[in-house]
C-alpha positions as CSV (number, residue, x, y, z in Angstrom):
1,X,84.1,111.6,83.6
2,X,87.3,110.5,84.7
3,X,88.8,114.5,84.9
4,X,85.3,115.3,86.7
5,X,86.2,112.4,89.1
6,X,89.7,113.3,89.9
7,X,88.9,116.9,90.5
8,X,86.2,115.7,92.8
9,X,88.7,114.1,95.4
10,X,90.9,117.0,94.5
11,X,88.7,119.3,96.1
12,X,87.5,116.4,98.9
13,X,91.3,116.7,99.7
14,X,91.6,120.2,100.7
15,X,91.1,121.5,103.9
16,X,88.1,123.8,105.0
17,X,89.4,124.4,108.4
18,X,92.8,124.7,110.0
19,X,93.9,121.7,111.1
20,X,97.0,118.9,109.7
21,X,97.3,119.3,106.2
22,X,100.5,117.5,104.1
23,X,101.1,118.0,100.5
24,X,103.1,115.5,98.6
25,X,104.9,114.7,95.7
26,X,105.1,118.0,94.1
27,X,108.4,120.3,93.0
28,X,108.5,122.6,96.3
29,X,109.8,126.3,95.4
30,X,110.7,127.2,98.9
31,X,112.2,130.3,98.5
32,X,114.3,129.7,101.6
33,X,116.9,127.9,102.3
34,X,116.1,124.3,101.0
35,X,116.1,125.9,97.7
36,X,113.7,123.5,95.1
37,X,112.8,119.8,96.5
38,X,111.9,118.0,93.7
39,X,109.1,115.8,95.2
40,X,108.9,117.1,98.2
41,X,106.6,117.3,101.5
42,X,105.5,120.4,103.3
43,X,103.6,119.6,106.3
44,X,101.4,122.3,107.8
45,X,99.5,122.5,111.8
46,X,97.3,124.7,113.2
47,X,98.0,127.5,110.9
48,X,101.7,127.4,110.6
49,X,104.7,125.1,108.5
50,X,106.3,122.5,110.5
51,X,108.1,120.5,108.4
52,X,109.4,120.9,104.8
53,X,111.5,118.2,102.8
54,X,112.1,115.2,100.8
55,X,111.5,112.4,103.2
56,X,109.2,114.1,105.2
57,X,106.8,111.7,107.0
58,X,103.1,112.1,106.6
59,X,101.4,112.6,110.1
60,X,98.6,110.2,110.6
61,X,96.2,112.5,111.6
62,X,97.0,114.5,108.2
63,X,94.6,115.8,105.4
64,X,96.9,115.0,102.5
65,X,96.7,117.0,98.9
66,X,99.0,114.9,96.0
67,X,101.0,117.9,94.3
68,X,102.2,115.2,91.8
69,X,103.2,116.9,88.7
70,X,102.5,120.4,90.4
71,X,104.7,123.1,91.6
72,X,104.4,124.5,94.6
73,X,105.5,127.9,96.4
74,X,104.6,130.1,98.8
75,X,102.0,132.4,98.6
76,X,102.5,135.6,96.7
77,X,103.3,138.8,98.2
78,X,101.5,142.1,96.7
79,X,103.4,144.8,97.4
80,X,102.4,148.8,96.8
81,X,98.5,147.8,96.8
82,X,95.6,148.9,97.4
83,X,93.2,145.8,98.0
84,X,90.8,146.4,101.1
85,X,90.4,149.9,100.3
86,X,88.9,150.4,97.0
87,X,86.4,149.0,95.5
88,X,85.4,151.6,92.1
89,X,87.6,154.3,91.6
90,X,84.9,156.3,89.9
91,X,82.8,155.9,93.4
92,X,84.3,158.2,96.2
93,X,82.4,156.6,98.6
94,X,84.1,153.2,98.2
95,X,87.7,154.6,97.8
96,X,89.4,155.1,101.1
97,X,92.8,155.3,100.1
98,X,93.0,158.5,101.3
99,X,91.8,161.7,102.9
100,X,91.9,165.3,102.5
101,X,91.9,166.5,105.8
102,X,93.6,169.3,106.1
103,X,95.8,168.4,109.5
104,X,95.8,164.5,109.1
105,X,98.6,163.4,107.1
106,X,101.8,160.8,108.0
107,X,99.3,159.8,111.0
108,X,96.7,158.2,108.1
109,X,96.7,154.4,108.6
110,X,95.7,152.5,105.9
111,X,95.2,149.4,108.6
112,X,91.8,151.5,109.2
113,X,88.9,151.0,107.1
114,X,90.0,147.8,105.7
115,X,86.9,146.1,103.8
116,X,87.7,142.1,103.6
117,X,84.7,141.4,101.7
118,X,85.6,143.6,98.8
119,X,85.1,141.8,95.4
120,X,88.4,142.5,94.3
121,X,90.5,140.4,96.8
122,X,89.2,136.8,95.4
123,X,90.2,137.6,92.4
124,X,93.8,138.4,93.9
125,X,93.2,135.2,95.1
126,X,93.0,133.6,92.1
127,X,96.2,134.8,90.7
128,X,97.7,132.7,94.2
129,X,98.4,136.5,96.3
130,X,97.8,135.7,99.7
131,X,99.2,138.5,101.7
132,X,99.4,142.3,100.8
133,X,101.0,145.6,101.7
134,X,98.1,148.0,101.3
135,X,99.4,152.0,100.9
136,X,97.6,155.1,101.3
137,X,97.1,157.6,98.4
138,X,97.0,160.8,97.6
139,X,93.4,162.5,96.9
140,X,93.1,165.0,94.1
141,X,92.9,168.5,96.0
142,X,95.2,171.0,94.7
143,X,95.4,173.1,97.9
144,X,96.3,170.2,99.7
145,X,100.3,171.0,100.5
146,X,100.5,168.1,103.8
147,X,103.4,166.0,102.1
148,X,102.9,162.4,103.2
149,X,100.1,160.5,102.3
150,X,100.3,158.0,105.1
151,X,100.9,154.3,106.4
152,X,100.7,151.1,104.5
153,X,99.7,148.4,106.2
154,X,100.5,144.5,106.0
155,X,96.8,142.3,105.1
156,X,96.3,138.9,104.8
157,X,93.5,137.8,102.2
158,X,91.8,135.2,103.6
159,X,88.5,136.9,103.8
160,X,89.0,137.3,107.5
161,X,90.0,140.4,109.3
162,X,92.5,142.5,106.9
163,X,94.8,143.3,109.2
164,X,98.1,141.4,109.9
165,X,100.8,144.6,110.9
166,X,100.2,148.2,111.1
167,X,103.0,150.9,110.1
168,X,104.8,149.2,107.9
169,X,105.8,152.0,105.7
170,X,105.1,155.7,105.5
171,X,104.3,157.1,101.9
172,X,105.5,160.4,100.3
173,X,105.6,161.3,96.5
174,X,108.9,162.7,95.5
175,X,109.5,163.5,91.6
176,X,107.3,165.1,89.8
177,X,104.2,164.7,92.1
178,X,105.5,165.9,94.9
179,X,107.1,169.0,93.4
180,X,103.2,169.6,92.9
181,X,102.3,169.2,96.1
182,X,105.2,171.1,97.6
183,X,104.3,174.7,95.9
184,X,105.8,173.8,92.4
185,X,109.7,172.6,92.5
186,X,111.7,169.9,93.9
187,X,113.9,172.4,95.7
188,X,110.8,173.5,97.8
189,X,109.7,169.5,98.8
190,X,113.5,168.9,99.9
191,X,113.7,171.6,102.6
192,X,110.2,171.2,103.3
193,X,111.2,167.8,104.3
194,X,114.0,168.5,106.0
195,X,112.1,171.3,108.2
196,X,109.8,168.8,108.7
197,X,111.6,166.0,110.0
198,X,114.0,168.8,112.4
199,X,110.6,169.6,113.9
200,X,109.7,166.2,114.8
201,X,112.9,165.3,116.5
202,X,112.0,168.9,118.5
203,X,108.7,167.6,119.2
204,X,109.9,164.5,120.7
205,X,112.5,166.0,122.9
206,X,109.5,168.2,124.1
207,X,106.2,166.3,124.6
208,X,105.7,167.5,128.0
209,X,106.4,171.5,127.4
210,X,104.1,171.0,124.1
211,X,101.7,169.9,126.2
212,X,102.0,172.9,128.5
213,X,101.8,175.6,125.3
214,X,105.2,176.3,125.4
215,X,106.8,175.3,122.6
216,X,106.6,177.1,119.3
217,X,104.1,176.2,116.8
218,X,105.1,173.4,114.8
219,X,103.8,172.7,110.7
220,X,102.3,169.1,111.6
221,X,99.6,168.1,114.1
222,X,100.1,166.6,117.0
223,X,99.3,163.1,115.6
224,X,101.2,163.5,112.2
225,X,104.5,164.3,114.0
226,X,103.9,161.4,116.5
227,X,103.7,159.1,113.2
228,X,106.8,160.2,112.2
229,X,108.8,159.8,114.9
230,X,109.2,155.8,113.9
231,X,110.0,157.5,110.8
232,X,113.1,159.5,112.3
233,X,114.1,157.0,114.0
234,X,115.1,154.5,111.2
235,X,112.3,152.3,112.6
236,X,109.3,152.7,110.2
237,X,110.7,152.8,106.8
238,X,110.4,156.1,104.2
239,X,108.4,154.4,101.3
240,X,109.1,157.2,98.5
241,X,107.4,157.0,95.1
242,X,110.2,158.5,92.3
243,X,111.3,158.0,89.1
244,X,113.7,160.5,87.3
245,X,117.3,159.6,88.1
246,X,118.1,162.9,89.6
247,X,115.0,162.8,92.3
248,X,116.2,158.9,93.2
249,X,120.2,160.3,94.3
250,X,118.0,163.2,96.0
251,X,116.2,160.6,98.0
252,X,119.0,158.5,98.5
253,X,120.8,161.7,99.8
254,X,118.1,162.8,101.9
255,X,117.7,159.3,103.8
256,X,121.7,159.5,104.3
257,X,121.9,162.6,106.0
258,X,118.5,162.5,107.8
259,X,119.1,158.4,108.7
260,X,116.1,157.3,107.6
261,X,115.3,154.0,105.8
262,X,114.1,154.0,102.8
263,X,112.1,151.9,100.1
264,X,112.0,153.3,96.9
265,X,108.8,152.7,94.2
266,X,108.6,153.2,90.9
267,X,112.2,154.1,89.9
268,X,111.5,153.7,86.4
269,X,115.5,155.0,85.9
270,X,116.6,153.0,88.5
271,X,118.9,151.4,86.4
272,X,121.0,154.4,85.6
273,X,121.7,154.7,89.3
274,X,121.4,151.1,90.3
275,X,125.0,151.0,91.8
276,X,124.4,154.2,94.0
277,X,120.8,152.2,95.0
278,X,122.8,148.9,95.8
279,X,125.6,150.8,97.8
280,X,123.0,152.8,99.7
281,X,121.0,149.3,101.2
282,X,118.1,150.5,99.7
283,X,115.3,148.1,98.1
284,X,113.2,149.5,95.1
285,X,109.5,148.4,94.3
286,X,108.7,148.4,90.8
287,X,106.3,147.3,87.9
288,X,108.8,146.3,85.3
289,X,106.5,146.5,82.2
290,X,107.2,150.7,82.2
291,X,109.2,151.0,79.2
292,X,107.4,154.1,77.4
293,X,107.9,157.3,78.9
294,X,104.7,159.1,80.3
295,X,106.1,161.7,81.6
296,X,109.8,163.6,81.4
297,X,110.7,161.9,84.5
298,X,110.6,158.5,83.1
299,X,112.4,159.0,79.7
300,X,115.0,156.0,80.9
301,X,111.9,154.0,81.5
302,X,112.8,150.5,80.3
303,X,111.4,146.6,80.1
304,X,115.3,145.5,81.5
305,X,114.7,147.8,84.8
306,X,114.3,145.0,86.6
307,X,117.3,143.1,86.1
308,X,119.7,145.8,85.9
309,X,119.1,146.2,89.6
310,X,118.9,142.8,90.5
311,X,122.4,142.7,88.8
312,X,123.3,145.8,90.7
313,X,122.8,143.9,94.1
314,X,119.5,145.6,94.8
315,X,116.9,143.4,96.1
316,X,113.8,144.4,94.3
317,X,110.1,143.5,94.6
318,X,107.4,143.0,91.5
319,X,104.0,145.0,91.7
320,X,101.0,144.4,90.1
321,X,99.1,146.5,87.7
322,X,96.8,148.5,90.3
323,X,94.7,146.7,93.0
324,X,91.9,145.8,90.0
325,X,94.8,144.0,88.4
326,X,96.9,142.7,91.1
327,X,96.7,139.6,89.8
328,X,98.7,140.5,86.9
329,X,101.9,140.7,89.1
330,X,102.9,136.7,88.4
331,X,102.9,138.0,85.0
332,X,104.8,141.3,85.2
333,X,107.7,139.0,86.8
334,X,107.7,136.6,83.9
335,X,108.0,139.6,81.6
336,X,110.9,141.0,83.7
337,X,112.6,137.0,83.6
338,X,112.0,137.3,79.9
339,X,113.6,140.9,79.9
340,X,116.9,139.5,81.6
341,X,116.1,139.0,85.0
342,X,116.8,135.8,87.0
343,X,113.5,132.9,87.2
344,X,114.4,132.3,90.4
345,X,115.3,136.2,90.9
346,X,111.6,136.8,89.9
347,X,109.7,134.5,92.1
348,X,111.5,135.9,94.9
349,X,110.3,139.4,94.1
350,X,106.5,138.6,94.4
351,X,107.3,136.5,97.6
352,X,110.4,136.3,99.8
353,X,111.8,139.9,98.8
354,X,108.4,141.8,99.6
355,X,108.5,139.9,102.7
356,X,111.8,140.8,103.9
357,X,111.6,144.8,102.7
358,X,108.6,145.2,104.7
359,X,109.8,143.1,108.0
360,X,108.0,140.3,107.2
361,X,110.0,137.6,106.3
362,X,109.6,136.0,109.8
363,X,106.2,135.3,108.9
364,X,105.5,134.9,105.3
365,X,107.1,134.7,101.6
366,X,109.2,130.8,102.0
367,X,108.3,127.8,102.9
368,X,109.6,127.2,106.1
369,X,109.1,125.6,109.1
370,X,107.6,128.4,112.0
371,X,106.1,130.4,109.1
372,X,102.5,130.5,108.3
373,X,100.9,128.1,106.5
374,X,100.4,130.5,102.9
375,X,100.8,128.0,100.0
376,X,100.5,128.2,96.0
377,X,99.9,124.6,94.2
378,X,100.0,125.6,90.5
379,X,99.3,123.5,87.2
380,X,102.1,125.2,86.2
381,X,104.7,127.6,86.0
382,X,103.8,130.5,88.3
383,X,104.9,133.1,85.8
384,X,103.7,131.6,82.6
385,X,100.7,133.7,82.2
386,X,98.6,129.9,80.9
387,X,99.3,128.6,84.3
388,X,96.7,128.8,87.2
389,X,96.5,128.0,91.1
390,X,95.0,124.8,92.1
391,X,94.6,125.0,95.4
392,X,95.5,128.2,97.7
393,X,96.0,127.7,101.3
394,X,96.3,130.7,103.7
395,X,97.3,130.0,107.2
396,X,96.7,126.1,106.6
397,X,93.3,126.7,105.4
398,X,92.1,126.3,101.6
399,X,90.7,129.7,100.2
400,X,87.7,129.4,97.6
401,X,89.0,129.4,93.7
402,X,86.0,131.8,92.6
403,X,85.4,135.2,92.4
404,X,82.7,137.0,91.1
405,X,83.8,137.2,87.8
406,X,84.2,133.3,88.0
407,X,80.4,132.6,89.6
408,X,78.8,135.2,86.5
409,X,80.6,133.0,83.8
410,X,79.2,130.2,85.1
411,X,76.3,131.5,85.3
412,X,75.8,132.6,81.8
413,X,78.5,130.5,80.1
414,X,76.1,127.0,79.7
415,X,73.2,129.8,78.1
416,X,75.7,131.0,75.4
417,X,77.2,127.9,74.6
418,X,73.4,126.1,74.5
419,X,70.9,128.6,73.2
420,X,67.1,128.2,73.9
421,X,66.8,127.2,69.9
422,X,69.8,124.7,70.4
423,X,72.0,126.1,68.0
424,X,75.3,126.8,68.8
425,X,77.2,129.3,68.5
């Protein structure tokens, strides 16, 4: 009675709207400068951080949550997603990760299309993700040869409208998959590429005779080689999926002489080049429990991936186990701490580091005053895989702690554990 109780003025506590909100007393991860505050006070109006501390004093007019005995942190950063636009695989007609158009390629936008009611973003939720960056995909079409697969987009999983920043990345397979899609060999994707990016910077010296017809044909459409141009101009980063050790110094080599800023994902042999990655400014995105190879490109694959390039200097970011399992990528960073990298190291990479690869960090991943209100109270450790989020605010407001999965098992929980004979099991 006395737990039922507490949780009751718990939940009394936590705000349903966007308004003054403090929470008190608990060990405040801020990921920023402040470090840790060991019972600390973040104070949170209209939406957005104003204060964060030790002697922090409670507005008068604020809702206040106790996070005695809790930590607290920002809220988690899913990188390399694709919540909001799948719902079943199996089900083409809920999977808009992608098209197969045959002239719409770098100018897909994943910001499109978003669906924020989608069953699988509460149960993000529930492993404390609060914001995402949500990346195209290829579709299955073997005559498909258009290289890039599209934008990622920044969302924010309050339930609200998806979309919080457009453009934030433009995807392209490198490796083994696109050596597929290039005709067959790596060789054939690098010059591709090359040609590619040597007719965009045509294109934009030339809207105006394009216009008029008189301009050579050009591979792209008119729409995929305005996408790019960010892209060529070092302002929208090159978000390249790669793995084999080889194909990461040819990407490395390709942003270099084509000045384009990259993001790397995947690099399961990141490691064996991490000094070269490090050197080159370029961030990797990765899902440290790859340690079996599944393909010839990923023979180095390896569960101390992770902190080899955090050792290296690289700043890295931890990604879940597909969009279905997003939740799971609290607990791919504790394996990657456990493997040799950093606690502290870890945290950041599912919340300040996605931030900051993507341009975000003036927003979201650290508590911080002028950010917006996104904040994690755990029972726990955030990447012990027993721990769970008590209360999730996004933007100042408290998000519901169920999911469907959640609302089923207590629907038929109390019937399995109190049978219509009364026996139990």
């Amino acid at each position: 009675m006395i737990r039922l109780l507490a949780a009751a003025f718990a939940l009394a506590a936590v705000p349903a709207a966007a308004e003054t909100v403090a929470i008190t007393g608990g060990r405040v991860v801020t990921m920023g400068p402040m470090g840790e505050i060991e019972r600390g006070t973040v104070v949170i109006r209209g939406g957005r951080i104003v204060a964060v501390g030790a002697d922090i004093a409670v507005p008068a007019d604020a809702q206040t949550i106790d996070a005695t005995g809790r930590i607290v942190t920002p809220g988690l950063v899913a990188a390399g997603t694709a919540l909001g636009l799948v719902e079943v695989r199996a089900v083409e007609t809920t999977d808009d990760r992608g098209t197969d158009a045959g002239d719409l390629s770098a100018a897909f936008d994943a910001g499109y299309g978003l669906n924020p009611d989608s069953l699988l973003i509460p149960v993000a939720r529930l492993g404390g993700i609060t914001r995402a960056i949500t990346t195209p995909a290829y579709k299955d079409r073997s005559d498909r040869e258009l290289l890039f697969a599209g934008q990622a987009a920044a969302v924010v999983l309050d339930g609200g409208a998806m979309l919080m920043k457009r453009g934030v990345a433009m995807v392209l397979d490198m490796g083994d998959a696109g050596a597929e899609r290039a005709g067959g060999a790596r060789a054939a994707e690098l010059v591709a590429l090359r040609a590619l990016f040597a007719e965009v910077r045509d294109y934009r010296m030339r809207r105006a005779a394009y216009d008029r017809g008189e301009t050579r044909d050009y591979t792209l459409s008119r729409v995929d080689m305005e996408a790019l141009i960010p892209v060529v101009e070092g302002r929208m980063p090159l978000l390249v999926t790669v793995n084999r050790a080889a194909d990461i110094r040819d990407a490395l080599a390709l942003a270099r002489e084509e000045r384009l800023k990259l993001i790397l994902e995947s690099a399961s042999e990141g490691w064996r080049v991490a000094g070269e990655i490090a050197a080159a400014g370029v961030p990797v995105l990765l899902t440290p429990v790859e340690n079996t190879p599944a393909s010839f490109e990923m023979l180095g694959a390896t569960l101390t991936n992770a902190a080899r390039l955090a050792a290296a200097g690289v700043t890295i970011a931890i990604e879940g186990n597909g969009s279905h399992r997003e939740r799971e990528m609290r607990y791919n960073a504790g394996n990657a701490a456990a493997n040799g990298l950093d606690r502290t190291a870890a945290l950041a990479a599912i919340t300040i580091n996605p931030a900051r690869i993507f341009g975000l960090a003036d927003r979201i991943g650290s508590l911080e005053a002028g950010k917006e209100g996104d904040v994690v109270i755990w029972d726990g450790d955030p990447l012990d895989t027993l721990s769970r989020p008590a209360t999730v605010l996004i933007r100042g407001v408290a998000a519901p702690m169920t999911s469907r999965a959640t609302e089923l098992r207590d629907r038929y929980l109390p019937a399995v554990r109190h049978p219509a004979n009364g026996e139990t099991p």
